[in-house]
N, CA, C and O of each residue as an XYZ file, in Angstrom:
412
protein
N      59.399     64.549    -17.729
C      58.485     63.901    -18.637
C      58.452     64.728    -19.917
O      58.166     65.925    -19.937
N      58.723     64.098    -20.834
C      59.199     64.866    -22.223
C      57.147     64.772    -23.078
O      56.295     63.906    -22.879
N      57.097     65.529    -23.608
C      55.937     65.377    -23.926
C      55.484     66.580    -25.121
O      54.965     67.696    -25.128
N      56.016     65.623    -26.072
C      56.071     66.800    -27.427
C      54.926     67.060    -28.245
O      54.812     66.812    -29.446
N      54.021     67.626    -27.413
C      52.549     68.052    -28.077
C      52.291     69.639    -27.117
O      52.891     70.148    -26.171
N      51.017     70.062    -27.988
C      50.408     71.107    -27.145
C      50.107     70.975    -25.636
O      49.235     71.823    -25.447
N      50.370     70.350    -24.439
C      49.930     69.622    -23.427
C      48.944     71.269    -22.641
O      49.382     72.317    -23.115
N      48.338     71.367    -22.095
C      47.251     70.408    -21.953
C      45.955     70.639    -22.877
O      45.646     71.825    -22.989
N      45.218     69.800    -23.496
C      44.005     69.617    -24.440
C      42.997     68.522    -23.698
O      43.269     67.878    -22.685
N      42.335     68.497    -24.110
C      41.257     67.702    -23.732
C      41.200     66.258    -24.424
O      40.092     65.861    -24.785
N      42.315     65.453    -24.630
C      41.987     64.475    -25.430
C      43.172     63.684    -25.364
O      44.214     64.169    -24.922
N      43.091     62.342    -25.824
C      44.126     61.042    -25.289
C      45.407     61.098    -24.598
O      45.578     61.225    -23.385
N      46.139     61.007    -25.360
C      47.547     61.409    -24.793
C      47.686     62.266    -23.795
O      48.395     61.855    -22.877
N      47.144     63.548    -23.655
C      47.429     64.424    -22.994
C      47.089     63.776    -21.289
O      47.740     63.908    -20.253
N      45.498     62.887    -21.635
C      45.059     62.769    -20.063
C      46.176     61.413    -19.639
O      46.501     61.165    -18.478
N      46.620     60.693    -20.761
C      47.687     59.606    -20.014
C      48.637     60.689    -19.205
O      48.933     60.642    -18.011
N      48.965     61.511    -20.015
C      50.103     62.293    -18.901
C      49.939     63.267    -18.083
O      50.880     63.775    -17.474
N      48.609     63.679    -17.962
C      48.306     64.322    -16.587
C      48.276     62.950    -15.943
O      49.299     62.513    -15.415
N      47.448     62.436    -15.957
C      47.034     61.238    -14.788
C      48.843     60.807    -14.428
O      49.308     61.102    -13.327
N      49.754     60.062    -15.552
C      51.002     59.485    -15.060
C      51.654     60.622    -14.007
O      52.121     60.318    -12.909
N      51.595     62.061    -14.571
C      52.151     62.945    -13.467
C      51.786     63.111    -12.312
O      52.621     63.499    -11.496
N      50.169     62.817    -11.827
C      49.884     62.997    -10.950
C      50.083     62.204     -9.949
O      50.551     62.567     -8.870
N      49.638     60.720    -10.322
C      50.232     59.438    -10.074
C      51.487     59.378     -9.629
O      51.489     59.027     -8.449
N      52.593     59.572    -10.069
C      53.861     59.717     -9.855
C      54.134     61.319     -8.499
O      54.932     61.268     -7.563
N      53.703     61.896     -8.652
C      53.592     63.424     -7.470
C      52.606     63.020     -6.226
O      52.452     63.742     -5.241
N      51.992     61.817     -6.409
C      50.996     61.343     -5.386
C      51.611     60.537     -4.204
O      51.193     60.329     -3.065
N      53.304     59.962     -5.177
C      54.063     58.604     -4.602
C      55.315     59.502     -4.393
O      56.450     59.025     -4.402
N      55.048     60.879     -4.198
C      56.059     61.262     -3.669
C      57.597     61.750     -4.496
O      58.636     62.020     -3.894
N      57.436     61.772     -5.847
C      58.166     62.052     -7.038
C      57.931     63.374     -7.541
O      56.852     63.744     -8.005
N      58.909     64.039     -7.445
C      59.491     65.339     -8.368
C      58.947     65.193    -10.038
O      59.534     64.423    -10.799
N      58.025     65.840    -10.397
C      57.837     65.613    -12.370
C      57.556     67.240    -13.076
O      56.719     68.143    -13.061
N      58.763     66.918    -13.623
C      58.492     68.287    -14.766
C      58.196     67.547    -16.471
O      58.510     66.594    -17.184
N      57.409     68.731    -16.435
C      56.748     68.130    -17.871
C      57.460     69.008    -18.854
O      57.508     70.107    -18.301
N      58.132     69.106    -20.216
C      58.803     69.595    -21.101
C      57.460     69.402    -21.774
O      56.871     68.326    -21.671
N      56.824     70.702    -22.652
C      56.153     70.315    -23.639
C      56.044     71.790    -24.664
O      56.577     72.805    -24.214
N      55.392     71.856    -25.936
C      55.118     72.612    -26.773
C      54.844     74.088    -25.508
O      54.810     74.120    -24.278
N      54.679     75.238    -26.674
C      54.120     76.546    -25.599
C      52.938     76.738    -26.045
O      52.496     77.870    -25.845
N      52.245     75.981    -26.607
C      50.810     76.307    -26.534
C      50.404     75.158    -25.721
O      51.094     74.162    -25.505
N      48.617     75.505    -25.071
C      48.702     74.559    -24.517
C      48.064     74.972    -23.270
O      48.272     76.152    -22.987
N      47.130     74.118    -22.211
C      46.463     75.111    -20.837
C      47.623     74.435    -20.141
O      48.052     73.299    -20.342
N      48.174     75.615    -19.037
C      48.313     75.758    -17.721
C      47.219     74.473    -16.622
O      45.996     74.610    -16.581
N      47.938     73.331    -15.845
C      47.139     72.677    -15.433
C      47.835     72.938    -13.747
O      48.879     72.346    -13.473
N      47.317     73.650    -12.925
C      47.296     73.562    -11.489
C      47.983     72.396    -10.697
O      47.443     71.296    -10.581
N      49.249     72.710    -10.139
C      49.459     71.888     -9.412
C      50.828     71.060    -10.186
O      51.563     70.417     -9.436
N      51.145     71.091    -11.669
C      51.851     70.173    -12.428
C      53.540     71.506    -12.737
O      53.459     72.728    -12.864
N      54.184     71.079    -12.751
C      55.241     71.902    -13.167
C      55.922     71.685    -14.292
O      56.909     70.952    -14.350
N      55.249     72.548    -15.614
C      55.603     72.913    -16.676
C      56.225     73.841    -17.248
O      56.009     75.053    -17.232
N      57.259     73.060    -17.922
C      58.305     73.995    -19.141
C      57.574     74.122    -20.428
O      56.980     73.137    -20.865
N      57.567     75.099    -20.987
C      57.291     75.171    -22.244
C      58.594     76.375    -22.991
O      59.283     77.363    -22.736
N      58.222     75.300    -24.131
C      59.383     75.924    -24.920
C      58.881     77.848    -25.388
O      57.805     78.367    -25.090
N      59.844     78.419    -26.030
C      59.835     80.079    -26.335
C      58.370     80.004    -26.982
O      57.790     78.926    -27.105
N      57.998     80.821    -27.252
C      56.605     81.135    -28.037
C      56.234     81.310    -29.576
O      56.715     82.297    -30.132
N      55.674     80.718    -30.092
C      55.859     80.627    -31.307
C      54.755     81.497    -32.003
O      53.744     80.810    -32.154
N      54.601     82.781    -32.480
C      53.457     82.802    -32.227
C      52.438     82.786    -33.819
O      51.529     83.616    -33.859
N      52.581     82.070    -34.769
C      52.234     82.162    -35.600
C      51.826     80.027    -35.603
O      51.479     79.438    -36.627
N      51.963     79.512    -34.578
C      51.888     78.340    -34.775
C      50.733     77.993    -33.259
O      51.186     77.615    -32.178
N      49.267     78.222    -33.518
C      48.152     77.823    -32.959
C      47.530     76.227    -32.789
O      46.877     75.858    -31.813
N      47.779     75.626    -33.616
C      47.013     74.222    -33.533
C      47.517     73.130    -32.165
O      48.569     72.662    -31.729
N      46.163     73.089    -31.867
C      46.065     72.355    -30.375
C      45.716     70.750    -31.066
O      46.116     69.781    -30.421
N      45.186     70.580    -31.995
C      44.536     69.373    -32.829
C      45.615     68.376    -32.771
O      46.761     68.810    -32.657
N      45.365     66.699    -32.853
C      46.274     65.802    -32.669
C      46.007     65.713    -34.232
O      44.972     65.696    -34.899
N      47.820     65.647    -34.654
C      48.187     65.025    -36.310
C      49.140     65.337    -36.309
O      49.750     65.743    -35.319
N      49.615     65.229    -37.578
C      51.270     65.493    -38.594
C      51.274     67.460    -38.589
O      50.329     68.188    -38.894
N      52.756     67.899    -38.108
C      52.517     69.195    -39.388
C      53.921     69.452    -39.324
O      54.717     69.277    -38.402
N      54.068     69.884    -40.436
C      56.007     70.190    -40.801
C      56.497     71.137    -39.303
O      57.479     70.855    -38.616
N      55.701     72.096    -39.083
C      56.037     72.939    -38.056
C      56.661     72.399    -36.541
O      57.403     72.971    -35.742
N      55.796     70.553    -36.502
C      57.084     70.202    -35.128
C      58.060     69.809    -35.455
O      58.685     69.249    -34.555
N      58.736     69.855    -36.825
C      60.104     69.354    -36.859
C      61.135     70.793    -36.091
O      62.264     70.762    -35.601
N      60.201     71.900    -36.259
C      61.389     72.747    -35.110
C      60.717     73.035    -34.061
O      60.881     74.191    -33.669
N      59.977     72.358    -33.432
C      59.311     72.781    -32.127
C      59.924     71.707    -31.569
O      60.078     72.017    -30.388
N      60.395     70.539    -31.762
C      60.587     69.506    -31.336
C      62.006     69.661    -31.124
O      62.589     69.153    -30.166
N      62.564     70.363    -32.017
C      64.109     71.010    -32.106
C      64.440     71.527    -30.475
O      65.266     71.207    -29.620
N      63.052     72.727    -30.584
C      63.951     73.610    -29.692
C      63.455     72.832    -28.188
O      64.156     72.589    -27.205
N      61.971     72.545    -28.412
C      62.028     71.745    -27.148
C      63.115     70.418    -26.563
O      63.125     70.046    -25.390
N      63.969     69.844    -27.635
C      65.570     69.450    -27.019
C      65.973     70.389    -25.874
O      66.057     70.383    -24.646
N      66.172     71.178    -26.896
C      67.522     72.549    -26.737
C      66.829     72.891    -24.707
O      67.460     72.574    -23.698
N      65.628     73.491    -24.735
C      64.784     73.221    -23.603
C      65.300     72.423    -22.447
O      65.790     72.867    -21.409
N      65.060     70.833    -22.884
C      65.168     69.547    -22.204
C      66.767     69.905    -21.555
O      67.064     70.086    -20.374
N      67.778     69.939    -22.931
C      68.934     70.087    -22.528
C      69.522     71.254    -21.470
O      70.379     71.206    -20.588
N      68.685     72.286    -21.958
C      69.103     73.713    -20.964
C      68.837     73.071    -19.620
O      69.763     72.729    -18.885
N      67.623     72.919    -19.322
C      67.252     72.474    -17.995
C      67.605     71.898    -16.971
O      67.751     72.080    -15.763
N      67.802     70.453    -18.479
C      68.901     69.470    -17.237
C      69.858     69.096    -17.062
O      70.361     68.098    -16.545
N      70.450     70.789    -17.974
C      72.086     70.565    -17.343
C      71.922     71.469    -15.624
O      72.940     71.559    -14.939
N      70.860     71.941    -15.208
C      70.772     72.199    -14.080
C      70.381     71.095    -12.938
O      70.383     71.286    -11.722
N      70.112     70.134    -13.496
C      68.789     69.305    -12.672
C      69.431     67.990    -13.164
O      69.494     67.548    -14.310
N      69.833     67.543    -12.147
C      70.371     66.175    -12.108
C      68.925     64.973    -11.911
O      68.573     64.576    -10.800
N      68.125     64.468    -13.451
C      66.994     64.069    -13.265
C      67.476     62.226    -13.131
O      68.507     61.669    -13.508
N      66.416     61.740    -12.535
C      66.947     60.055    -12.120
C      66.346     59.553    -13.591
O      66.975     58.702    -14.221
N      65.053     60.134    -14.137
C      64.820     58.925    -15.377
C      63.995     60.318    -15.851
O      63.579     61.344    -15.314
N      64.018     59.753    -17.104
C      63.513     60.803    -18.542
C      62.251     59.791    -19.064
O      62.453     58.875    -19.861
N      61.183     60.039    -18.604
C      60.308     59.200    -19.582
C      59.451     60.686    -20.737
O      59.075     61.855    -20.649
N      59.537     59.679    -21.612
C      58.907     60.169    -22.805
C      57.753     59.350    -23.585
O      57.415     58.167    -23.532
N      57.203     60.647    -24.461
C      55.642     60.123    -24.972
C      55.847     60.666    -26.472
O      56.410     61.674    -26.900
N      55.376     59.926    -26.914
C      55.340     59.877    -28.740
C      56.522     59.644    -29.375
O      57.392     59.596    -28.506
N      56.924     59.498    -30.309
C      57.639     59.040    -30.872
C      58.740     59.836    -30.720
O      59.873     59.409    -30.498
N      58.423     61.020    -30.839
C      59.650     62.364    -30.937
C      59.941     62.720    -29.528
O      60.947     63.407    -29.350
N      59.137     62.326    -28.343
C      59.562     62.641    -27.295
C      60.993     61.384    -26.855
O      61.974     61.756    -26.212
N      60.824     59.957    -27.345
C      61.831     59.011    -27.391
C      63.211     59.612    -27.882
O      64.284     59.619    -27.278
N      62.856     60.198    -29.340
C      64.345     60.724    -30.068
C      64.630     61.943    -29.345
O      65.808     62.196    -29.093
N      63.721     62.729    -28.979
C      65.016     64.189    -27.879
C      65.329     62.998    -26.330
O      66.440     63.030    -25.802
N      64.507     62.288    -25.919
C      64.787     62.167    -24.205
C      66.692     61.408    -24.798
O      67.735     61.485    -24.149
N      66.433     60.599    -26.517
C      67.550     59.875    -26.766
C      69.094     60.599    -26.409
O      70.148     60.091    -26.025
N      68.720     61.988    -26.714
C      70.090     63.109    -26.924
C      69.962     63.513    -25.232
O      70.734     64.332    -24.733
């Protein structure tokens, strides 16, 4: 599950994709979540986060020039991973999670 935000926050998007992950791990499905490295640790969910950025804090939903390379490396991420991990389907969330799951 590609998911190109701070995951986890307290607010929209984020709870569609706890709930879809859990949902999906409830029915017996394998889900790794690809997302930003900021972000809470949620019990129970198995998350990648990309290298650490550490001059880039904002958990807030909007625009900022800074995910045009967070979004970069979280590819690079996606790609490292699953050239290990033969995954059955790539779903993705937001717009930018569509264009990396695309590559």
């Amino acid at each position: 599950m590609l998911a190109p935000t701070p995951f986890f926050a307290d607010r929209g998007c984020h709870i569609r994709i706890y709930e879809e992950a859990k949902a999906l791990q409830e029915k017996g499905h394998n889900v790794d979540i690809f997302t930003y490295h900021n972000g809470r640790d949620i019990e129970g969910l198995n998350i990648h986060r990309i290298i650490n950025i550490p001059w880039y804090k904002k958990l807030s939903a909007g625009p900022s020039w800074h995910k045009l390379y967070l979004d970069v490396l979280l590819m690079f991420n996606v790609m490292f991973l699953g050239f290990f991990k033969n995954y059955d389907v790539i779903h993705a969330h937001l717009h930018e999670g569509c264009i990396i799951g695309f590559f």
